[in-house]
C-alpha positions as CSV (number, residue, x, y, z in Angstrom):
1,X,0.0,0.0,0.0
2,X,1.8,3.2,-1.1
3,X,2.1,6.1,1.6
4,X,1.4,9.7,0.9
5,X,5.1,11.4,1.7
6,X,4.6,15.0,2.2
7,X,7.8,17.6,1.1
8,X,7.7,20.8,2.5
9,X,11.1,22.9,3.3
10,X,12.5,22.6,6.8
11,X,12.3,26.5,7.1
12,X,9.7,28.5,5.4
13,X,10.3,31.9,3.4
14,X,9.5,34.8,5.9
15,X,7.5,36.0,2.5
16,X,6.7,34.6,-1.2
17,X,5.0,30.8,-2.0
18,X,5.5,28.4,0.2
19,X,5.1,24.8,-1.4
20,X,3.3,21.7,-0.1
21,X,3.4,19.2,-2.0
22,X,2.8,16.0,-2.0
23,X,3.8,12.7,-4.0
24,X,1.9,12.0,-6.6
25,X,1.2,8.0,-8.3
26,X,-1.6,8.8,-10.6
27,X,-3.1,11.1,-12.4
28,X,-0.3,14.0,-13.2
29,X,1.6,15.2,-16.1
30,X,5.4,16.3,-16.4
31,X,5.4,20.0,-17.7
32,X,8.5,22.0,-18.7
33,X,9.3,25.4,-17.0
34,X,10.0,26.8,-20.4
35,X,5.9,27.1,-20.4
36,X,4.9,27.6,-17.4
37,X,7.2,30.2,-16.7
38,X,7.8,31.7,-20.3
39,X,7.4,35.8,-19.9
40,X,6.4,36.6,-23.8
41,X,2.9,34.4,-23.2
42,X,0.1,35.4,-21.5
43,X,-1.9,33.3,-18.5
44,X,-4.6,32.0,-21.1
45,X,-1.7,30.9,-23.4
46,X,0.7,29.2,-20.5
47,X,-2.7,27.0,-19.3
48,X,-4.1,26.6,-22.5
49,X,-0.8,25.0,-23.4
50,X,-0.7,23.2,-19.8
51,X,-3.8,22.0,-20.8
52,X,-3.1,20.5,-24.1
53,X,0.3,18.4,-22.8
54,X,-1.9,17.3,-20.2
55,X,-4.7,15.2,-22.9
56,X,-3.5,11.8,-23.9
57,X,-3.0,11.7,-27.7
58,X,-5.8,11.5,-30.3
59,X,-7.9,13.9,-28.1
60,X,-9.5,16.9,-30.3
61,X,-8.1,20.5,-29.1
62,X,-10.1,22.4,-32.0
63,X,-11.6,26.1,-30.9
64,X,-14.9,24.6,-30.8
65,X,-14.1,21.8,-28.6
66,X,-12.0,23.8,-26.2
67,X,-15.0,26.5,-26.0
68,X,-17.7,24.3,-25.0
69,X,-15.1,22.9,-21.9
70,X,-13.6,25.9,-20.7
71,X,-15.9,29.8,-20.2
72,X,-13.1,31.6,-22.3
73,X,-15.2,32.9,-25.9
74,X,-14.0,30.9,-29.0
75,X,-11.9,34.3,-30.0
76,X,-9.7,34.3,-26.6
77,X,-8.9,30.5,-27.6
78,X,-8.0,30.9,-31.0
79,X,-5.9,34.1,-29.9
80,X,-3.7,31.6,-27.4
81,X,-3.6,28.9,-29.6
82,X,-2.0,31.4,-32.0
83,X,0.7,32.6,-29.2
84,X,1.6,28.7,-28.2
85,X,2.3,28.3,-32.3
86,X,3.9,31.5,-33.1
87,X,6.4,30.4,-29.5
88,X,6.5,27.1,-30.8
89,X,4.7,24.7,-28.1
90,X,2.1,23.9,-31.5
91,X,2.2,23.0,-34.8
92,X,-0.5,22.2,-36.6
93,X,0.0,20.6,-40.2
94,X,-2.8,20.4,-42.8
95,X,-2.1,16.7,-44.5
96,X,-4.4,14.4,-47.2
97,X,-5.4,11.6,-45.8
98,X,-7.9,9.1,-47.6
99,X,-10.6,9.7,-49.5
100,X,-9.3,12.7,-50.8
101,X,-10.2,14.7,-47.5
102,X,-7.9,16.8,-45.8
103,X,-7.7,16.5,-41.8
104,X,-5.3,19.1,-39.2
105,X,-2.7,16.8,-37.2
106,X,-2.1,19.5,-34.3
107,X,1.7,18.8,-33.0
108,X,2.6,19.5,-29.3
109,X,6.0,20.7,-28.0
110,X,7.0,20.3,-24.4
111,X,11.0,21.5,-25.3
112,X,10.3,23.3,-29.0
113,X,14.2,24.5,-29.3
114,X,15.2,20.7,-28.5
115,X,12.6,19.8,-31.3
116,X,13.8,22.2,-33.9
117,X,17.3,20.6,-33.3
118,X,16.3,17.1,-33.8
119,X,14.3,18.2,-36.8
120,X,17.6,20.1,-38.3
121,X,19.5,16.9,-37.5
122,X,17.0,14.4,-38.9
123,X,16.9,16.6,-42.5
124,X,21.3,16.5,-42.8
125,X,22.0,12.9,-42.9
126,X,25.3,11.2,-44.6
127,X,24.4,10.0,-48.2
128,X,26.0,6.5,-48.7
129,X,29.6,6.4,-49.8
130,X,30.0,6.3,-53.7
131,X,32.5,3.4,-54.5
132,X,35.4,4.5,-57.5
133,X,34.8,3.7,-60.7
134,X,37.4,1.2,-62.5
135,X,37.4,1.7,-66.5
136,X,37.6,-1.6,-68.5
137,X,40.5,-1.8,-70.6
138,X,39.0,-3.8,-74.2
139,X,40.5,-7.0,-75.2
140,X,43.7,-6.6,-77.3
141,X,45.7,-8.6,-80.1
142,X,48.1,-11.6,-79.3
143,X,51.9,-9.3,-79.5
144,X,54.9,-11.6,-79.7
145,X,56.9,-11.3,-77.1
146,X,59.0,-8.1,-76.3
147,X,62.6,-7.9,-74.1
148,X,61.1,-7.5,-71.0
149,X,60.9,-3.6,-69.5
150,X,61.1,-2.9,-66.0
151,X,57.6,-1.5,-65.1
152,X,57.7,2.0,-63.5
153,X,55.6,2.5,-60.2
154,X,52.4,4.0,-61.1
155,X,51.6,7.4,-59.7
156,X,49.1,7.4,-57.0
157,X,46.0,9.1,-58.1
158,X,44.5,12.0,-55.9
159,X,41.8,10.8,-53.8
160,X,37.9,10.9,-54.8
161,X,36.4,14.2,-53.5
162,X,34.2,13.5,-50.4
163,X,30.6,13.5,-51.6
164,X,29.0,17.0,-50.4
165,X,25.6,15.9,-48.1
166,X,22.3,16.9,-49.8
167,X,19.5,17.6,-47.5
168,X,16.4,15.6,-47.6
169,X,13.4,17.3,-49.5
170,X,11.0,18.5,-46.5
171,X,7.7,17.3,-47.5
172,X,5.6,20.4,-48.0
173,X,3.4,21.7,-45.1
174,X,-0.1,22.6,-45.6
175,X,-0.1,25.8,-43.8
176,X,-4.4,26.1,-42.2
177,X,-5.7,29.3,-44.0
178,X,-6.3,32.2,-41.7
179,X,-9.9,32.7,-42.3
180,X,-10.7,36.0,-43.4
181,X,-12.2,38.8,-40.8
182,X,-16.4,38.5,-41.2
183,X,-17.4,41.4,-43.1
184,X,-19.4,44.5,-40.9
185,X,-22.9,44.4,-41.0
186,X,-23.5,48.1,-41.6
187,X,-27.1,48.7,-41.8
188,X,-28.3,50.5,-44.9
189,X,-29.0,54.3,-44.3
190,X,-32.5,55.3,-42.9
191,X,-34.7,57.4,-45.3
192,X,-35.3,61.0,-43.9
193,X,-37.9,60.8,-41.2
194,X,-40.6,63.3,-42.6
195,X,-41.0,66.5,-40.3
196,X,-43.8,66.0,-37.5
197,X,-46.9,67.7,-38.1
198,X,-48.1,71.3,-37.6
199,X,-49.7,72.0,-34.4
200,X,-53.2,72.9,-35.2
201,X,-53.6,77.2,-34.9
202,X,-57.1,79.1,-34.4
203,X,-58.6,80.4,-37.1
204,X,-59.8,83.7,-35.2
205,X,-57.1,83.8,-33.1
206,X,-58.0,86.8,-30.2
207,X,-55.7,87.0,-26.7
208,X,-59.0,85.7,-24.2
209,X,-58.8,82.5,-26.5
210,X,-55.1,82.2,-26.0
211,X,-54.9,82.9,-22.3
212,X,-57.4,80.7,-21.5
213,X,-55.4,78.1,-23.5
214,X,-52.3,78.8,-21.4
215,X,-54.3,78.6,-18.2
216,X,-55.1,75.9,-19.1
217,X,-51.6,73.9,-20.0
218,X,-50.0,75.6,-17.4
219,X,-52.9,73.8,-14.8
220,X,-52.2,70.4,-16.3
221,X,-50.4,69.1,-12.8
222,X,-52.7,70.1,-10.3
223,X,-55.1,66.9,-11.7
224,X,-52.2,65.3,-13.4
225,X,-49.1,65.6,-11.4
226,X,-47.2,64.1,-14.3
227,X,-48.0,66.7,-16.6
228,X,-45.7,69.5,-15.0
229,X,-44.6,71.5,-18.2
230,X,-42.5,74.3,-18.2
231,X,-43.0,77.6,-19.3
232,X,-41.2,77.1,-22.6
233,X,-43.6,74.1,-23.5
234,X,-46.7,76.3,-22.6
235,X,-45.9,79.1,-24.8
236,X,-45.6,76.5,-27.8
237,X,-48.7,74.2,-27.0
238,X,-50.7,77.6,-26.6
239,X,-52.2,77.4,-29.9
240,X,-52.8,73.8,-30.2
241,X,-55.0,74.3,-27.0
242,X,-56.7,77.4,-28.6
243,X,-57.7,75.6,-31.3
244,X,-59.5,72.7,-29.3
245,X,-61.5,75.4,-27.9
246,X,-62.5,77.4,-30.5
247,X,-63.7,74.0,-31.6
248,X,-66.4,74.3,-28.9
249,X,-64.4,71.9,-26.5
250,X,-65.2,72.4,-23.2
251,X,-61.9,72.7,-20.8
252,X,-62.6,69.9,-18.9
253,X,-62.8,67.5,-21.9
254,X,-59.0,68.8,-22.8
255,X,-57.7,68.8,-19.8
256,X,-58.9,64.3,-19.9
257,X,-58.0,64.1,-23.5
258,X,-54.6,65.2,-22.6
259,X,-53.5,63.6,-19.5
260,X,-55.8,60.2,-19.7
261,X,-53.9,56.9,-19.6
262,X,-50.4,58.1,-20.1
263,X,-47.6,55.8,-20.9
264,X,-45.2,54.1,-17.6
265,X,-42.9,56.1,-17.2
266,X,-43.6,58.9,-18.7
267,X,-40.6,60.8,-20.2
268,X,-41.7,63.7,-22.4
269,X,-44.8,64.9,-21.0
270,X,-44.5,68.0,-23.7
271,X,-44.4,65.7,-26.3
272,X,-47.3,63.3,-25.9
273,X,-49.0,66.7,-25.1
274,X,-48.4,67.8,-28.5
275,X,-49.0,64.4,-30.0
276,X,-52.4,64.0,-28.6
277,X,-53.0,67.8,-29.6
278,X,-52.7,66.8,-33.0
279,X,-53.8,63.5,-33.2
280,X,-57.0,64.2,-31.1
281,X,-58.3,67.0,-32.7
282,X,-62.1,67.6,-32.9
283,X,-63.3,68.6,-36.5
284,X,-64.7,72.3,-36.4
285,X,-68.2,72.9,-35.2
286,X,-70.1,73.4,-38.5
287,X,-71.6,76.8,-39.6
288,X,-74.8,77.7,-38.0
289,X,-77.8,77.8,-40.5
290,X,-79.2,81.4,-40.5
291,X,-82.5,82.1,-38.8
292,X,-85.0,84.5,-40.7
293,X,-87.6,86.3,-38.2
294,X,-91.3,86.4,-38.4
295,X,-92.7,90.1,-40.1
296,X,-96.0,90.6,-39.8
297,X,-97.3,92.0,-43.5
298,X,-98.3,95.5,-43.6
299,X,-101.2,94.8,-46.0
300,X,-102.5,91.3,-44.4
301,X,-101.1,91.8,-41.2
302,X,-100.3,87.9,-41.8
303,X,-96.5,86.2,-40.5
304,X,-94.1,85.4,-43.0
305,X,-90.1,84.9,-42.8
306,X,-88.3,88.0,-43.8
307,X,-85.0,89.7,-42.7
308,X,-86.8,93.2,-43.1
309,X,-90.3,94.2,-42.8
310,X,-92.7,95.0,-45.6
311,X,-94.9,92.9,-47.8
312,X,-96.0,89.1,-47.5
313,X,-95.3,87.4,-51.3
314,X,-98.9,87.8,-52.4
315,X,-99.3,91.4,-51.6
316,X,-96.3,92.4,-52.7
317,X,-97.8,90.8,-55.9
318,X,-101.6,92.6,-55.8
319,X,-99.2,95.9,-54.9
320,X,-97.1,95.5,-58.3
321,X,-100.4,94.4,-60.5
322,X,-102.3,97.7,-59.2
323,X,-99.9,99.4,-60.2
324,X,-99.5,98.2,-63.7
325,X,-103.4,98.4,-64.1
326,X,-104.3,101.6,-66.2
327,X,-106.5,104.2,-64.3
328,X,-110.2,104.1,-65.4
329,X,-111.3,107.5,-63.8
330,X,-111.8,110.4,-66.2
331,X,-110.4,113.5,-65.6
């Protein structure tokens, strides 16, 4: 059964970390100071990359993937993925695999400078040696024999230059595209709003009709305590008002056609004023018909409808036949 052993420092720092730590069996992973103390990356990059030589291999590490696991946005992953590959720690490689598709083989780095070493080693390595070549002298015809010639020592030939390395072709890398910013949504411009509408104006404007108006607005909060206007907004409603009662609206009805149900909360009290002022206007009282009085005849004494005395119809007519009719009395 394995004990626990516990390694603390026989004399704590007076200030700083102070480490307890304790053996571990299971369940840990060996991380290099060079990330977890590297000073160019920030936090998210150092345990995003803590993180990734943590998984066993095989395991996805994708933006998406990462994002639904951890509360950093997709944006802060991708941006730290980017710092651990542009430092080194990853190295993702965009390969054909088959069926024609192609898949992302991510690559992590626990020592990168050690790794770009072996790399630069692995591409340099000693071609085989290239053995001389011996020219083969043709057959020649039978020579009868000569006095015999002391052979001379043959001059030894320079050496065969060494053969110069040649690096291995790299296969290429399939560098992932950087996708291309998403275009702003700029919203197409508004059309002109068309000016509000006039506020209505009496058509025989006189200064009782416009002081009662401004009584009127300027009374608004003592029924309606959200209706406090200011003297500004009551000099400008003044004729809207006027014209409501020149209209043959009594007060009171303004007052309720104005302040009844307002909106919650209720910003602008000026401006639903003036909306309702021109919304809710009463068409004009019509024209009164004309009354002609009664006249008594002065021939009949009977009634008839007349806007002057005088004549009835038919004495007005007996009056203009007598005097057309010649006279009949002699001289």
């Amino acid at each position: 059964m394995d004990t626990q052993q516990v390694s603390a420092p026989s004399r704590a720092p007076s200030a700083g970390v102070v480490h307890i730590n304790i053996r571990l069996t299971d369940g840990y992973s060996i991380i290099s100071n060079r990330l977890s103390q590297h000073r160019d990356m920030s936090l998210l990059a150092i345990g995003l990359g803590t993180h990734i030589q943590s998984l066993p291999a095989g395991r996805r590490i994708g933006v998406k993937a990462l994002a639904a696991i951890f509360p950093e946005s997709e944006a802060r992953i991708a941006a730290a993925l980017r710092e651990l590959e542009h430092h080194g720690f990853l190295r993702r490689i965009r390969e054909r695999v088959q069926g024609g598709r192609v898949a992302t083989r991510t690559e992590s780095y626990n020592h990168p400078e050690a790794a770009a070493r072996r790399a630069g080693a692995a591409r340099v390595s000693p071609a085989a040696p290239v053995s001389p070549v011996v020219p083969v002298t043709p057959a020649a015809p039978v020579i009868p024999a000569a006095p015999v010639i002391p052979a001379v020592p043959a001059v030894p030939s320079a050496p065969a230059p060494a053969p110069v390395p040649v690096p291995a072709s790299e296969p290429p890398v399939v560098r992932e595209p950087v996708p291309d910013p998403a275009p702003r949504l700029v919203p197409p411009p508004a059309a002109p709003k068309p000016p509000p509408p006039p506020l209505p104006f009496p058509r025989r404007p006189s200064a009782p009709l416009f002081d009662e108006a401004a009584r009127l607005l300027a009374g608004l909060h003592v029924s309606a305590p959200l209706f406090a206007l200011s003297e500004v907004d009551v000099e400008r409603l003044t004729p809207g008002v006027a014209a409501w009662l020149e209209r043959g609206v009594r007060p009171d009805a303004v007052r309720v056609a104005l302040t009844d149900d307002p909106p919650v909360p209720l910003r602008h009290p000026a401006k639903l004023v003036r909306h309702r002022l021109v919304a809710l206007l009463p068409p004009p009282v019509p024209a009164a018909v004309p009354v002609v009085p009664l006249q008594n005849c002065d021939d009949c004494d009977r009634a008839f409808r007349s806007p002057v005395p005088g004549c009835c119809g038919e004495c007005r007519d007996v009056r203009a036949f007598a005097d057309d009719e010649p006279c009949l009395l002699g001289a």
